[in-house]
N, CA, C and O atoms as a GROMACS GRO file, in nm:
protein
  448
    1UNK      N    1   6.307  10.284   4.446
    1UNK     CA    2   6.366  10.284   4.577
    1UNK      C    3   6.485  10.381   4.578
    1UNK      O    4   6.571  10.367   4.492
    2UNK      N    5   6.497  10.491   4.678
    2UNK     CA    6   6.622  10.589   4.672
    2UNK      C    7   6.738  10.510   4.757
    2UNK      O    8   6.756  10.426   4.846
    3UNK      N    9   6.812  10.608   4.655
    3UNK     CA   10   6.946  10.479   4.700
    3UNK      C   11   7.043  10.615   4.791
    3UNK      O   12   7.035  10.726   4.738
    4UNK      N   13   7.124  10.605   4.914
    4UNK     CA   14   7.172  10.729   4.918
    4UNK      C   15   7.340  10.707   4.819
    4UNK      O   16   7.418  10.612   4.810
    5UNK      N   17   7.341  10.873   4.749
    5UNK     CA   18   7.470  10.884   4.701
    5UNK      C   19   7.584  10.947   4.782
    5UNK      O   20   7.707  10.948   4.770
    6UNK      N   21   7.504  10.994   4.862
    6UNK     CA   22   7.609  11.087   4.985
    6UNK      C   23   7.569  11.119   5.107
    6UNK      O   24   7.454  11.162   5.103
    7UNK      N   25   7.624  11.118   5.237
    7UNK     CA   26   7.577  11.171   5.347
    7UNK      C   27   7.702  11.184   5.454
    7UNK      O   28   7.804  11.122   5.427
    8UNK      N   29   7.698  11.243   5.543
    8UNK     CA   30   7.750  11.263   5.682
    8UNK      C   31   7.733  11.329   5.788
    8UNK      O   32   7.662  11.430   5.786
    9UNK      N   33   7.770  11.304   5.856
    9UNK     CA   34   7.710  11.324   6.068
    9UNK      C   35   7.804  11.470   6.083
    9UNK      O   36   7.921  11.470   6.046
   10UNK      N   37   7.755  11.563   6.127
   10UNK     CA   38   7.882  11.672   6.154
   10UNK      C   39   7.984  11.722   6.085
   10UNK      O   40   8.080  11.785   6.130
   11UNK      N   41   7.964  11.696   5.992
   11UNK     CA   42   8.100  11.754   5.857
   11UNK      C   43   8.111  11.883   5.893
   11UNK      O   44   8.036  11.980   5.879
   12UNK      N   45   8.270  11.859   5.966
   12UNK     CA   46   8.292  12.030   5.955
   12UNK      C   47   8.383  12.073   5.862
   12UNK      O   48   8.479  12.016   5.809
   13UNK      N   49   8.315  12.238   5.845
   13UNK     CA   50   8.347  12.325   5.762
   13UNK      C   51   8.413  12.445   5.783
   13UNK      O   52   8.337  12.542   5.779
   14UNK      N   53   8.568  12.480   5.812
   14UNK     CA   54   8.636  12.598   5.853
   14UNK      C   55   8.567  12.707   5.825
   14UNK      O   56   8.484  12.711   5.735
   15UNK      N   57   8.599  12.812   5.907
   15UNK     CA   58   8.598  12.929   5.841
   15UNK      C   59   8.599  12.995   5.690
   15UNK      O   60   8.688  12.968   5.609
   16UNK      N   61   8.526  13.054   5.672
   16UNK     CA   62   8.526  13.062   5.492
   16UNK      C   63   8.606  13.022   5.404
   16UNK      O   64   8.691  13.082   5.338
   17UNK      N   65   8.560  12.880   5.408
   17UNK     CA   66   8.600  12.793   5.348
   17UNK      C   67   8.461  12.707   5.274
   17UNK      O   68   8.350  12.707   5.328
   18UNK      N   69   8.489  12.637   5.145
   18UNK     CA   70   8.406  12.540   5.070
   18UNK      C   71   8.465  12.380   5.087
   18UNK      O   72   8.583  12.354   5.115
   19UNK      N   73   8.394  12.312   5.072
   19UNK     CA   74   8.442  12.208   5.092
   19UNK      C   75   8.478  12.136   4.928
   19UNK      O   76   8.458  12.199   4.824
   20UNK      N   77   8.531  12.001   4.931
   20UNK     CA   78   8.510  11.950   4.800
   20UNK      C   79   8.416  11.876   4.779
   20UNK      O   80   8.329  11.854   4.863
   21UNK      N   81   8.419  11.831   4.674
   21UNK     CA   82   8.282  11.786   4.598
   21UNK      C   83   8.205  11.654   4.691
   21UNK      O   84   8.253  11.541   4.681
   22UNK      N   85   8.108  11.675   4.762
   22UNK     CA   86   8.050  11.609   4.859
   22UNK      C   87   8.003  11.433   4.783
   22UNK      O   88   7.998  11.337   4.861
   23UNK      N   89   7.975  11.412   4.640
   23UNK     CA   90   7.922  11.330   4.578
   23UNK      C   91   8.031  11.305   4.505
   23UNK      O   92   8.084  11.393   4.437
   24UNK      N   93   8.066  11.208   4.510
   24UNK     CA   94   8.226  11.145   4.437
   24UNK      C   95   8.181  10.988   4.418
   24UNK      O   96   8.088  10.943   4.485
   25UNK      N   97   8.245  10.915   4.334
   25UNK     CA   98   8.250  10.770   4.315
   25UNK      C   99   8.150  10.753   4.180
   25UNK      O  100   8.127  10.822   4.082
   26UNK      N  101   8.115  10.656   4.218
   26UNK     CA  102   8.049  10.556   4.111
   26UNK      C  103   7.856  10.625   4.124
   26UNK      O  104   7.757  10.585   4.062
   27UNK      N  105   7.867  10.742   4.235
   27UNK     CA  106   7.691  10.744   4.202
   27UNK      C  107   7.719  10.907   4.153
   27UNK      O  108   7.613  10.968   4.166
   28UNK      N  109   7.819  10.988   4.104
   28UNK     CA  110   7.868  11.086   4.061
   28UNK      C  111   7.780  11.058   3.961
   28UNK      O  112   7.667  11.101   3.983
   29UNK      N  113   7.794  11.008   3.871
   29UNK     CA  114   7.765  11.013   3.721
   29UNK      C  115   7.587  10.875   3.765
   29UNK      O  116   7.578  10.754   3.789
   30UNK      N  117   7.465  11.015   3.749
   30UNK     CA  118   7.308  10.978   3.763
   30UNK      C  119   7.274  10.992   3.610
   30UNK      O  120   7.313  11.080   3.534
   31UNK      N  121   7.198  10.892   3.585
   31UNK     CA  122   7.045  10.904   3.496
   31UNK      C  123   6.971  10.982   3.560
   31UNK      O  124   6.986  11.059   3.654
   32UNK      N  125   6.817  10.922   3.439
   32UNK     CA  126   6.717  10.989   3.478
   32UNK      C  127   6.624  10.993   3.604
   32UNK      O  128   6.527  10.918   3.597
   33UNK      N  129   6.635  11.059   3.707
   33UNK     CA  130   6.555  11.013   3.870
   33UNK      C  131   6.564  11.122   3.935
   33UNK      O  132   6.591  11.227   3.878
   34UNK      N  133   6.544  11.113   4.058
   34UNK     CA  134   6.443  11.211   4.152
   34UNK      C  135   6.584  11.237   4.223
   34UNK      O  136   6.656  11.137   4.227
   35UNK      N  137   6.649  11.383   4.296
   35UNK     CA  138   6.758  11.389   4.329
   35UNK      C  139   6.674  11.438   4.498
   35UNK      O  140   6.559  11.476   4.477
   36UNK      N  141   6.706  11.441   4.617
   36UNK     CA  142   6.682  11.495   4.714
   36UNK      C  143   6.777  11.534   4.825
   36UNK      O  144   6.855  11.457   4.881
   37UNK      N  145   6.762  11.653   4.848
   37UNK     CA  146   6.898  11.678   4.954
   37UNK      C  147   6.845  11.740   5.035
   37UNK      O  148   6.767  11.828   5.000
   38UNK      N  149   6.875  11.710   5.193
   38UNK     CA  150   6.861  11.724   5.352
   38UNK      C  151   6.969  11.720   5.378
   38UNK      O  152   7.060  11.640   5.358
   39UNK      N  153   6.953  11.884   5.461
   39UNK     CA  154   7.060  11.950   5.527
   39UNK      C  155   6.995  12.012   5.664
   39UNK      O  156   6.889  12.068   5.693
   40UNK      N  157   7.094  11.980   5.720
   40UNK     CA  158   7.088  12.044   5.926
   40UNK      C  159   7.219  12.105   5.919
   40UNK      O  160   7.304  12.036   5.863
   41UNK      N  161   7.257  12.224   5.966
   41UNK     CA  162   7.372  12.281   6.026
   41UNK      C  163   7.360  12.298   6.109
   41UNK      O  164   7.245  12.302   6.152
   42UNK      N  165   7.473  12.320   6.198
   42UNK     CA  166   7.434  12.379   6.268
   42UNK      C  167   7.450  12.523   6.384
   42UNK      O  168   7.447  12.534   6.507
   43UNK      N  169   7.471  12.636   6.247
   43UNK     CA  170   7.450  12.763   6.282
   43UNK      C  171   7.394  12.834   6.138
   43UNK      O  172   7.406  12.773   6.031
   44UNK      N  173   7.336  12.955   6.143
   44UNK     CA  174   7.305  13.044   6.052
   44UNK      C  175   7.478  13.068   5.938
   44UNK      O  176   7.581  13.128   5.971
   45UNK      N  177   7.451  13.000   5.820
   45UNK     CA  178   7.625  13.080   5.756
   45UNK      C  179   7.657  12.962   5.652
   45UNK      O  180   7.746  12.953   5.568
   46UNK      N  181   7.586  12.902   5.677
   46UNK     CA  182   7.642  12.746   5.561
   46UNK      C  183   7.507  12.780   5.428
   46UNK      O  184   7.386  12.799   5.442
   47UNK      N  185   7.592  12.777   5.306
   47UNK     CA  186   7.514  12.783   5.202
   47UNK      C  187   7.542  12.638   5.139
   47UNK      O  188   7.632  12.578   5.198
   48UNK      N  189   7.481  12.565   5.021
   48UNK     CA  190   7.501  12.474   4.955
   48UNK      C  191   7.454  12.493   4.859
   48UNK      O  192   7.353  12.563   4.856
   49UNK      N  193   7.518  12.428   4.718
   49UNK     CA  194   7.534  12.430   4.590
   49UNK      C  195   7.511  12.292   4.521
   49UNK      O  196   7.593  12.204   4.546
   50UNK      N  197   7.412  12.266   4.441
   50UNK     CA  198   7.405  12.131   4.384
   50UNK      C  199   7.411  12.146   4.216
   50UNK      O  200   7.368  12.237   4.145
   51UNK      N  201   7.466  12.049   4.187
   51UNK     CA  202   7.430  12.111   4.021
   51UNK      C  203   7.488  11.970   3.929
   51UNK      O  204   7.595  11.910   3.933
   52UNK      N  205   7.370  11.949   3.849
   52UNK     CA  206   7.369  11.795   3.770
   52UNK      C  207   7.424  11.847   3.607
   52UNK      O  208   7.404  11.958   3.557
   53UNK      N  209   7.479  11.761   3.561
   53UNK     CA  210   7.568  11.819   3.480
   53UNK      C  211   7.546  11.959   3.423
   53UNK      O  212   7.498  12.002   3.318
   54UNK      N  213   7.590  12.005   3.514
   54UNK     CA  214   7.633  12.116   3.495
   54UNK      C  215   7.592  12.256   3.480
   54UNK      O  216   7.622  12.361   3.424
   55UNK      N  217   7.465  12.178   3.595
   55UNK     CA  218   7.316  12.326   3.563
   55UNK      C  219   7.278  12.337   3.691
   55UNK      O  220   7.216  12.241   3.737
   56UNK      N  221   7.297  12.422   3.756
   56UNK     CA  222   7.276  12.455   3.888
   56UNK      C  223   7.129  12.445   3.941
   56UNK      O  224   7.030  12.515   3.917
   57UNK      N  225   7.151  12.313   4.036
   57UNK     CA  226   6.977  12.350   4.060
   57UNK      C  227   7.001  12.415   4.174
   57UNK      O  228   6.977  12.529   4.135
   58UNK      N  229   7.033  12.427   4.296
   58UNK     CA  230   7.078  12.502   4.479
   58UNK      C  231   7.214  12.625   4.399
   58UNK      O  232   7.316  12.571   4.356
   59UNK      N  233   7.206  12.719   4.391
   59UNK     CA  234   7.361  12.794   4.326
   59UNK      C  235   7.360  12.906   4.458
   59UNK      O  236   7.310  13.017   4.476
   60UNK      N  237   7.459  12.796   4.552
   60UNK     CA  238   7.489  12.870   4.648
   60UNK      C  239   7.458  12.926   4.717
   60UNK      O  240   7.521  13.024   4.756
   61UNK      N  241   7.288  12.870   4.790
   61UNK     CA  242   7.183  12.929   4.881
   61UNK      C  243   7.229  12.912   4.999
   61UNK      O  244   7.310  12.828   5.039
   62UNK      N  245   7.175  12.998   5.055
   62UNK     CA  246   7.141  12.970   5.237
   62UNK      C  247   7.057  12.857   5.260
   62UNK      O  248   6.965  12.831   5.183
   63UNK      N  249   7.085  12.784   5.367
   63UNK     CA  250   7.024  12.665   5.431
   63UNK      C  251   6.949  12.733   5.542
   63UNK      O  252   6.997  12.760   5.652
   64UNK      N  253   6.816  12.760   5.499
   64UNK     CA  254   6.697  12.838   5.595
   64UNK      C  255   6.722  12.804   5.725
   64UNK      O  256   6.726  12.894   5.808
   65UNK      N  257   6.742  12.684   5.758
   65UNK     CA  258   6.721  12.631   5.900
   65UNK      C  259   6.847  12.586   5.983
   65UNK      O  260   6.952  12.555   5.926
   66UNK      N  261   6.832  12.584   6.132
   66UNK     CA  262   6.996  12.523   6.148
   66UNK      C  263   6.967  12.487   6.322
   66UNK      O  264   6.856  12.508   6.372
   67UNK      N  265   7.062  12.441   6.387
   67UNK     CA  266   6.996  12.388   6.541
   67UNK      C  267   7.125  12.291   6.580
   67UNK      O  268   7.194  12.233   6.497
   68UNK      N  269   7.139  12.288   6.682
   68UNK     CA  270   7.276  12.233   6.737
   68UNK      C  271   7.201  12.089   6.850
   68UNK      O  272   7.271  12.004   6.905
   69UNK      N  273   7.063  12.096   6.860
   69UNK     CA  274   6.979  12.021   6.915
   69UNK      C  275   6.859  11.960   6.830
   69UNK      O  276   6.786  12.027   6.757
   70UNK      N  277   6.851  11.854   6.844
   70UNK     CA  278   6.777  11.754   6.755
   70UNK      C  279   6.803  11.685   6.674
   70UNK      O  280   6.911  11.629   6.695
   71UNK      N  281   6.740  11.651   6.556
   71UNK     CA  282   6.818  11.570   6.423
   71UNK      C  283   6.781  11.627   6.340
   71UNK      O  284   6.692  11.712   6.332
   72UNK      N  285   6.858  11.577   6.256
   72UNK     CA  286   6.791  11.587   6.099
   72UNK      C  287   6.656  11.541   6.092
   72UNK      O  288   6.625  11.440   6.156
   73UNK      N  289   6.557  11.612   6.013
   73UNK     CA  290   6.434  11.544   5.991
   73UNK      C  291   6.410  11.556   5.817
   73UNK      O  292   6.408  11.665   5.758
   74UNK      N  293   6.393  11.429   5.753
   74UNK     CA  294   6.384  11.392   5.623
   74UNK      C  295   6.252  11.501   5.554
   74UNK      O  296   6.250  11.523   5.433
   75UNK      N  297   6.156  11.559   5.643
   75UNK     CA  298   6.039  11.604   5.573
   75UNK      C  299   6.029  11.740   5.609
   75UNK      O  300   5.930  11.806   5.577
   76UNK      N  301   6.166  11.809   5.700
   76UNK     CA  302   6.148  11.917   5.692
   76UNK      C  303   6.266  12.008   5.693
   76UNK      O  304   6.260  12.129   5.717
   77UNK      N  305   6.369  11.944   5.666
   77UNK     CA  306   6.473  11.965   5.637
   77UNK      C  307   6.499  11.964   5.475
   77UNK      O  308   6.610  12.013   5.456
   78UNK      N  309   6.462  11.943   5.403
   78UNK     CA  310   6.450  11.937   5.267
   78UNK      C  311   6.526  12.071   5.184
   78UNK      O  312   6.476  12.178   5.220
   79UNK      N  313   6.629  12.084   5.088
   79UNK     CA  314   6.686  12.191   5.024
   79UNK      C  315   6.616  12.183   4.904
   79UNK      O  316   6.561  12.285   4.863
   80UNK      N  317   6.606  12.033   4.814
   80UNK     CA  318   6.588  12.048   4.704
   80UNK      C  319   6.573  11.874   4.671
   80UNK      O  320   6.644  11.775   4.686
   81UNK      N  321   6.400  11.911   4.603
   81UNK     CA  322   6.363  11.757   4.574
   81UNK      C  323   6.319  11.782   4.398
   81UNK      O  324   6.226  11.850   4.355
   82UNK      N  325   6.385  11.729   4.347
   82UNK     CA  326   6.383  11.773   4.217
   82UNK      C  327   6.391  11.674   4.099
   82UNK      O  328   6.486  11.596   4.111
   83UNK      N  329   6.293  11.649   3.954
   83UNK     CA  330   6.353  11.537   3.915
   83UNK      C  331   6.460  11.592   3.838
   83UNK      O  332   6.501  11.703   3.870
   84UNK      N  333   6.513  11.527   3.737
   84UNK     CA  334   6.656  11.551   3.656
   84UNK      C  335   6.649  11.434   3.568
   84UNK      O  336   6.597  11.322   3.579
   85UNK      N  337   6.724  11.500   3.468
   85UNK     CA  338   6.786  11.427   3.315
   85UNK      C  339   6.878  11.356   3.357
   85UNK      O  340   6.868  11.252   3.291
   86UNK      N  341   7.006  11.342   3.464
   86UNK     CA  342   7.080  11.326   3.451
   86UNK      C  343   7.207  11.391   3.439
   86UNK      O  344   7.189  11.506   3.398
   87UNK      N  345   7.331  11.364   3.458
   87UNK     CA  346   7.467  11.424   3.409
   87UNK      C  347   7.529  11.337   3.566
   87UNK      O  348   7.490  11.245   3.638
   88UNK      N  349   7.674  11.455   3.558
   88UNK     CA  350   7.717  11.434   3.646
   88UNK      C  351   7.696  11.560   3.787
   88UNK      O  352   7.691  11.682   3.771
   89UNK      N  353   7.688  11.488   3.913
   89UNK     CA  354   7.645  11.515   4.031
   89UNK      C  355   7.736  11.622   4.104
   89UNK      O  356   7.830  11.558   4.151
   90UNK      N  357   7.749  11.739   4.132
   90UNK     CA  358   7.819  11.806   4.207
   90UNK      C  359   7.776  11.854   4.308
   90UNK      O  360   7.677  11.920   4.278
   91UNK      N  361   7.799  11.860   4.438
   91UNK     CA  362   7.772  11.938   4.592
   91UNK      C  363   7.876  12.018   4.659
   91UNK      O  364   7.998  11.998   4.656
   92UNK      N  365   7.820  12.098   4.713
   92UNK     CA  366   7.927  12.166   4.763
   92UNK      C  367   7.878  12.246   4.873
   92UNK      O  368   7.765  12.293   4.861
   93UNK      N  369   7.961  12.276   5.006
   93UNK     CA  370   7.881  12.352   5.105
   93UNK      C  371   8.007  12.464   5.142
   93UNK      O  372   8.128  12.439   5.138
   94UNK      N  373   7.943  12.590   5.178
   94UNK     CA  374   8.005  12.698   5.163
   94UNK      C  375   7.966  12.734   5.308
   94UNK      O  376   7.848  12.733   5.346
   95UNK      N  377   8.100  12.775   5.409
   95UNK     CA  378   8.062  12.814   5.517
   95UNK      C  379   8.115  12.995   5.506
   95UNK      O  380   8.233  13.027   5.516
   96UNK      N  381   8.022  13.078   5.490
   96UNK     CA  382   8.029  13.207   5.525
   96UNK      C  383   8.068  13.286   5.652
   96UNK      O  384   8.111  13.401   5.653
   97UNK      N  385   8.044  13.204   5.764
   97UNK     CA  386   8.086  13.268   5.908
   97UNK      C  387   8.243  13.247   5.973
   97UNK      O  388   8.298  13.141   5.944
   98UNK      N  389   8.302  13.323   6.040
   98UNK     CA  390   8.430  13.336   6.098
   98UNK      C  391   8.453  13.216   6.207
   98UNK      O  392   8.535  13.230   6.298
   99UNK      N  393   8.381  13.107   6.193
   99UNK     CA  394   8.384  12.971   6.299
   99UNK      C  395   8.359  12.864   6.214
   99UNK      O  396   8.278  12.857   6.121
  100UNK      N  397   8.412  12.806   6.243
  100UNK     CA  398   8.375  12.633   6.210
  100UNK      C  399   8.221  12.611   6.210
  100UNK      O  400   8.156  12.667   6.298
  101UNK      N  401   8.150  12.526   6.107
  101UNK     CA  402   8.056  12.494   6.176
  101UNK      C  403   8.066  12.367   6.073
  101UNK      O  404   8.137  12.336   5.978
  102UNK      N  405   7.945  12.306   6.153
  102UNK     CA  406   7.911  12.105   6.133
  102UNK      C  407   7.789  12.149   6.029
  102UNK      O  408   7.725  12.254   6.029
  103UNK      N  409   7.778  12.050   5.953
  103UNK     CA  410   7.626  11.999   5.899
  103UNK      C  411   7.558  11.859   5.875
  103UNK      O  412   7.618  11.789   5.794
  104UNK      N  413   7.468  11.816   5.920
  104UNK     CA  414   7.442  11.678   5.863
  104UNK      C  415   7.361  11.681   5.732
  104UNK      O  416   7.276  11.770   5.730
  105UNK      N  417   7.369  11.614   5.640
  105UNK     CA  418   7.378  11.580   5.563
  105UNK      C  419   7.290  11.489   5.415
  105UNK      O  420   7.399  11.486   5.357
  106UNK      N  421   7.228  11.443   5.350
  106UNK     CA  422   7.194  11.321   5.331
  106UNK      C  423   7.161  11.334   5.176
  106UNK      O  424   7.099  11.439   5.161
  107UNK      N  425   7.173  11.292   5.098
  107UNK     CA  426   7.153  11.294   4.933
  107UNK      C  427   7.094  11.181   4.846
  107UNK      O  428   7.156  11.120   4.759
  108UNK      N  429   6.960  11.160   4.883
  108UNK     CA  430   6.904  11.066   4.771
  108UNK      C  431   6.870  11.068   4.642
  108UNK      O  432   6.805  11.158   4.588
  109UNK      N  433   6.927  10.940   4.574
  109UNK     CA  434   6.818  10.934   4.434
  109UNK      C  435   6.761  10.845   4.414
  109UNK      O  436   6.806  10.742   4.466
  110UNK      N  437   6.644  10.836   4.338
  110UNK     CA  438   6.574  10.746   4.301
  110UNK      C  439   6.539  10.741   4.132
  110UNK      O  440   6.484  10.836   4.077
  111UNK      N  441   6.575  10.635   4.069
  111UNK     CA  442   6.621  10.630   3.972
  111UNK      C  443   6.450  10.621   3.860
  111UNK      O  444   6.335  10.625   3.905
  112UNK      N  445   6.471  10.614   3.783
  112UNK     CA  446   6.345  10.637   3.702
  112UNK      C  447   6.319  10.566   3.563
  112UNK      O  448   6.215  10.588   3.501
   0.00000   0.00000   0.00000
């Protein structure tokens, strides 16, 4: 059963600016399980970065898709469904454009 370790509605992101570490607390530090991350922005300019102890699986991509209308959708919104060893959990979203922009969000694991 995936448990979520992180998520949020509209997180905005200044002007080229990164945010801090999106996955913090007690689900920071994963075993062995299935990691999945869904992302909506919403403009062209937000990249995201994931990386389990300490091995970059997302190193600072573009988020293909983006829309200021609709929702998030779990099956096509997808960055990165991946299994993993484990470590500790890092995220990070990088806004490249000269405006603010929002993203939603969502980070499951399912443990193994």
């Amino acid at each position: 059963m995936a448990i979520v370790i992180g998520s949020d509605v509209t997180l905005s992101t200044g002007a080229y600016t990164k945010t801090a570490n999106l996955i913090t607390g007690r689900h920071q530090f994963l075993g062995k399980g299935r990691i999945v991350v869904i992302a909506y922005p919403s403009a062209v300019g937000m990249n995201l970065a994931l990386s389990i102890g300490g091995v970059p699986l997302v190193d600072d991509q573009k988020i293909g898709w983006f829309g200021t209308t609709g929702s998030m959708n779990t099956k096509e919104h997808v960055v990165i469904d991946q299994v993993i060893a484990g470590g500790t959990a890092e995220m990070y979203l990088r806004n490249t454009t000269d405006s603010a922009l929002t993203t939603d969000y969502v980070v499951y694991f399912t443990p193994m």
